[in-house]
N, CA and C atoms as an extended XYZ file, in Angstrom:
237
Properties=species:S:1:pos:R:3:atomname:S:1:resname:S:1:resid:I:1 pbc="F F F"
N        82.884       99.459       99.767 N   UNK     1
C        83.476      100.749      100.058 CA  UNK     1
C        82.931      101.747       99.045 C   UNK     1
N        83.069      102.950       99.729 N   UNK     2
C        81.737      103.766       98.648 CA  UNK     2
C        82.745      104.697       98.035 C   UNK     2
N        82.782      105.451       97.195 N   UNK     3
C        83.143      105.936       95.913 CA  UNK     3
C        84.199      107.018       96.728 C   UNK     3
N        83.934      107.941       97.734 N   UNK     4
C        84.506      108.824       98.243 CA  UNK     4
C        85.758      108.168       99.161 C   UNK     4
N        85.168      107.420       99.928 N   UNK     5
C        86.339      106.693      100.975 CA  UNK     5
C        87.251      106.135      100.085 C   UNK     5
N        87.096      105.149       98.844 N   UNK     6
C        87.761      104.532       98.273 CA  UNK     6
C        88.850      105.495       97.598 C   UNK     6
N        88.243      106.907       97.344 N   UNK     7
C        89.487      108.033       96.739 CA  UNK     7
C        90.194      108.271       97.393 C   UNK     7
N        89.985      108.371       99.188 N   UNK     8
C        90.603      108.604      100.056 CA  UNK     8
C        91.755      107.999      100.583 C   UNK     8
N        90.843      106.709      100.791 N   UNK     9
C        92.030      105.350      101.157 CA  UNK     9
C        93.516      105.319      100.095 C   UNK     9
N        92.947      105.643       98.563 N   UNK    10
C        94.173      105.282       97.540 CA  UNK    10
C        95.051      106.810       97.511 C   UNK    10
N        94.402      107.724       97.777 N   UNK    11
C        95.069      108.917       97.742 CA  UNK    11
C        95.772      109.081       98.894 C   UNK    11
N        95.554      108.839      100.601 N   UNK    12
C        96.495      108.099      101.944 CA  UNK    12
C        97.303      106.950      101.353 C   UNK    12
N        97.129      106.173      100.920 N   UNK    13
C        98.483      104.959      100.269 CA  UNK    13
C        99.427      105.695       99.621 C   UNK    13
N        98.609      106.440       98.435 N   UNK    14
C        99.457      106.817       97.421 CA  UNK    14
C       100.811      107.562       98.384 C   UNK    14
N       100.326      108.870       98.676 N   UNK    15
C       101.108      109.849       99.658 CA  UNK    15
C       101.994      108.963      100.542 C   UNK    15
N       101.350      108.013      101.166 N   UNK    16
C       102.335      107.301      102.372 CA  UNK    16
C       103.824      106.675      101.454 C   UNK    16
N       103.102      106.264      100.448 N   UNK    17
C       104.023      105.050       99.476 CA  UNK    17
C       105.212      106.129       99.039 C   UNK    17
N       104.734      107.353       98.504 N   UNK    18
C       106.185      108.126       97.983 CA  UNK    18
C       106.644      108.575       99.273 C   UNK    18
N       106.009      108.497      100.001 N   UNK    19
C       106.822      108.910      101.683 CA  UNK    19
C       108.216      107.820      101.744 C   UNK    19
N       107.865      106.825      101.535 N   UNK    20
C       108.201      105.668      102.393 CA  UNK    20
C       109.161      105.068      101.149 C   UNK    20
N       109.535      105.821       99.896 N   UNK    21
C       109.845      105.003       98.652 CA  UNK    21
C       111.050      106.472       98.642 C   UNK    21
N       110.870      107.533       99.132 N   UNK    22
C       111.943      108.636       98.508 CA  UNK    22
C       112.092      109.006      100.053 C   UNK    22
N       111.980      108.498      101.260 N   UNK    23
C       112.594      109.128      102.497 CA  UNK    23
C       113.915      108.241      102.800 C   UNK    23
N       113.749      107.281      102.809 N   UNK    24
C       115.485      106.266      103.186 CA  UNK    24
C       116.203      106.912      102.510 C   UNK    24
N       116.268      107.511      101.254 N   UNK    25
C       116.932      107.925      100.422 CA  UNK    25
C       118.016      109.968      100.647 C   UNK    25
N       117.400      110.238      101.497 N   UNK    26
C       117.444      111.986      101.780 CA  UNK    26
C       118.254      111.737      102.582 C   UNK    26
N       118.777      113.006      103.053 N   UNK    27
C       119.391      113.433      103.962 CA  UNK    27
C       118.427      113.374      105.534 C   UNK    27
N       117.401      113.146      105.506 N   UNK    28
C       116.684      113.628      107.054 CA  UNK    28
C       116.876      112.218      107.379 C   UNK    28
N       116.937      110.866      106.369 N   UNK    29
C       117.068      109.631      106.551 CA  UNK    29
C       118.422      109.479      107.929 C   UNK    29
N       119.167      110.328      107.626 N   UNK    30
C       120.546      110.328      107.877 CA  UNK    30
C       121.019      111.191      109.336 C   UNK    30
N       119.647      112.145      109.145 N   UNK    31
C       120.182      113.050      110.491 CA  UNK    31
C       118.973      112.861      110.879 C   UNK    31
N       118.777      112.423      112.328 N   UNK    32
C       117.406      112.366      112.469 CA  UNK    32
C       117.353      112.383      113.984 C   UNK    32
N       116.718      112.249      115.082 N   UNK    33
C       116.601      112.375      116.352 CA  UNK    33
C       117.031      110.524      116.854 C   UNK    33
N       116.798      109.667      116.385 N   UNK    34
C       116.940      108.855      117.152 CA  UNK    34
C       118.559      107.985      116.861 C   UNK    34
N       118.892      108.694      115.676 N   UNK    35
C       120.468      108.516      115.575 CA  UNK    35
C       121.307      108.931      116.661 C   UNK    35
N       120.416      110.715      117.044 N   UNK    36
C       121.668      111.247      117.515 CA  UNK    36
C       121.077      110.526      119.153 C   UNK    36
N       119.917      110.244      119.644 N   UNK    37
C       119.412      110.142      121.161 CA  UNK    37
C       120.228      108.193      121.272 C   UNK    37
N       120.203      107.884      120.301 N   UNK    38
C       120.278      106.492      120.303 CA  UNK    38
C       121.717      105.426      119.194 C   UNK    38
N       122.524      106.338      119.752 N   UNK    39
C       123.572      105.827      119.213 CA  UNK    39
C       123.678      104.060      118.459 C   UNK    39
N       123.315      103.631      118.948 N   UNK    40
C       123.158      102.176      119.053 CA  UNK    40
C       122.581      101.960      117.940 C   UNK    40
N       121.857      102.731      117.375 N   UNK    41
C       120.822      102.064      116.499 CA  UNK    41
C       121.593      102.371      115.243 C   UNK    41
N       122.686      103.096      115.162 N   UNK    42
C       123.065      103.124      113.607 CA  UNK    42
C       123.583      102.540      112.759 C   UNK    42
N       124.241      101.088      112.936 N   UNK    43
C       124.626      100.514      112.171 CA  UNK    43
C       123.033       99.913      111.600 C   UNK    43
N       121.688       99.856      112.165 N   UNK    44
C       120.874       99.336      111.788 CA  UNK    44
C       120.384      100.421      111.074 C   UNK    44
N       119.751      101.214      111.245 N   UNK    45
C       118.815      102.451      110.666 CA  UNK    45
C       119.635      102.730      109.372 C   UNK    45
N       121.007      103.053      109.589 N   UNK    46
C       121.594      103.227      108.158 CA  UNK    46
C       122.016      102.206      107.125 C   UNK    46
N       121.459      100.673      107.484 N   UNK    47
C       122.019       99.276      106.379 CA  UNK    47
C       121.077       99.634      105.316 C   UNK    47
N       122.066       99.601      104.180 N   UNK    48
C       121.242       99.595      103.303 CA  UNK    48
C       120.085       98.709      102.975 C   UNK    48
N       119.903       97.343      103.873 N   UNK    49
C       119.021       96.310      104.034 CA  UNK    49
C       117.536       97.084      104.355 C   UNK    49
N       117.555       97.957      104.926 N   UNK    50
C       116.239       98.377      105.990 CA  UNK    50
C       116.082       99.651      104.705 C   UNK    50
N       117.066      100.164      104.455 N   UNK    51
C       116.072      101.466      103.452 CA  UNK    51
C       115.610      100.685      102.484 C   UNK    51
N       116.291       99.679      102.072 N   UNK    52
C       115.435       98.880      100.506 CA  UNK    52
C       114.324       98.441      101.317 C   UNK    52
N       114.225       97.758      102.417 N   UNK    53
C       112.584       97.010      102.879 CA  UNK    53
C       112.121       98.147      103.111 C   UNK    53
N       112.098       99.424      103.171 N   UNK    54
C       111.186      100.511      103.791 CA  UNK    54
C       110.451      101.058      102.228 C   UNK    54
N       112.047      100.977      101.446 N   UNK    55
C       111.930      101.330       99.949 CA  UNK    55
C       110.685      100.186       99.267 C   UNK    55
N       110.206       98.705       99.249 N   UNK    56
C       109.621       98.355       99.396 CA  UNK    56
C       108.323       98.117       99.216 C   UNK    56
N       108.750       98.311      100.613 N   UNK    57
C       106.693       98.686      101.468 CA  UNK    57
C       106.345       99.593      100.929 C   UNK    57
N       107.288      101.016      100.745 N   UNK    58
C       106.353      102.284       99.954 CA  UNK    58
C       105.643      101.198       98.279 C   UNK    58
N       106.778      100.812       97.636 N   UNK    59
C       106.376      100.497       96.425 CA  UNK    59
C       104.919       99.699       96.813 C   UNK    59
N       104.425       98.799       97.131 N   UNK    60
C       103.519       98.028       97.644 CA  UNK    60
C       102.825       99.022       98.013 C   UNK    60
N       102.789       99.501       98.961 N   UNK    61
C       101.502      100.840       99.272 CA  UNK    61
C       100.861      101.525       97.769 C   UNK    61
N       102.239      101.951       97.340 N   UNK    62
C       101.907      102.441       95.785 CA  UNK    62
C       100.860      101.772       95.115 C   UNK    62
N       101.366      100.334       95.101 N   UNK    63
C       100.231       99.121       94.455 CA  UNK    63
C        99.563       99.175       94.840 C   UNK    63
N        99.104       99.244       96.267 N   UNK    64
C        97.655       99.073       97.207 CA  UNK    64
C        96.780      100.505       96.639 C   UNK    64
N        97.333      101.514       96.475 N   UNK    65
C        96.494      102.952       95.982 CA  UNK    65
C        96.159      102.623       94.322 C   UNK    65
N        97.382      102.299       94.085 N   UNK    66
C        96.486      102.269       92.399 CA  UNK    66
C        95.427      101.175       92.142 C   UNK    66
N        95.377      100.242       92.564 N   UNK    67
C        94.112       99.151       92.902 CA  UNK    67
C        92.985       99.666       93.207 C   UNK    67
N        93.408      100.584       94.787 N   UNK    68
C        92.177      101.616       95.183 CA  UNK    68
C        91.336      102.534       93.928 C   UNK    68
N        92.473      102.972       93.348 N   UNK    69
C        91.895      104.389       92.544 CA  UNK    69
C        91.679      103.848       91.259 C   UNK    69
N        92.179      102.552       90.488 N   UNK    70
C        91.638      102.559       89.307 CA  UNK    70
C        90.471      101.546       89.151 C   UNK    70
N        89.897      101.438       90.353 N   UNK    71
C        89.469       99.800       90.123 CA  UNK    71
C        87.970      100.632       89.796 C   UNK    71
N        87.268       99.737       89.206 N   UNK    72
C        85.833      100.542       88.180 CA  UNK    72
C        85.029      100.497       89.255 C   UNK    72
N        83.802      100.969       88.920 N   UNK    73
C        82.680      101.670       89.562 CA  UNK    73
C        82.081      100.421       89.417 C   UNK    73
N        81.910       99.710       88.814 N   UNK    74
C        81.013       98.376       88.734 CA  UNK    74
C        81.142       97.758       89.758 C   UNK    74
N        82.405       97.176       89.410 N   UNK    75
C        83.074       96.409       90.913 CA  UNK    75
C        81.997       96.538       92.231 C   UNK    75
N        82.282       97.239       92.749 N   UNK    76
C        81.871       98.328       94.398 CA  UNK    76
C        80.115       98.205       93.879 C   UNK    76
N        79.287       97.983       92.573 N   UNK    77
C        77.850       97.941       92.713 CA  UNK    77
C        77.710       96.847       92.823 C   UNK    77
N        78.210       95.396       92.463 N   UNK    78
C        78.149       94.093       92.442 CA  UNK    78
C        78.165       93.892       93.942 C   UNK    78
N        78.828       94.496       94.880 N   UNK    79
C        79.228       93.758       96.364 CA  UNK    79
C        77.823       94.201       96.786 C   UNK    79
């Protein structure tokens, strides 16, 4: 992976990961279109079980970008 894509890829993780690590957490978590279209779904969408696994995956994405972005220039000439 070449020097530009690789900034790209970790800088898309990074962004997705605080998406996905500070949204369960808000208010839009809470009011949202498929609460109000889909009654049914709220004892699930609001368990605190599903915002920690969403909470999570952001953290892990997080990991996946900083891997991306700090990993050396050597690395990527060896492959």
């Amino acid at each position: 992976m070449n020097r530009i894509s690789r900034i790209l890829f970790g800088l898309i993780c990074l962004e997705s990961g605080v998406l996905l690590v500070s949204l369960p957490w808000t208010h839009f978590w809470d009011q949202n279109f498929f609460l109000d279209r889909y009654p049914a779904l709220i004892p699930f969408l609001l368990s605190p079980y599903l915002r920690g696994a969403v909470t999570g995956l952001g953290l892990l994405d997080i990991a996946i970008a900083a891997s991306a972005l700090l990993r050396r220039h050597d690395a990527d000439a060896a492959i």
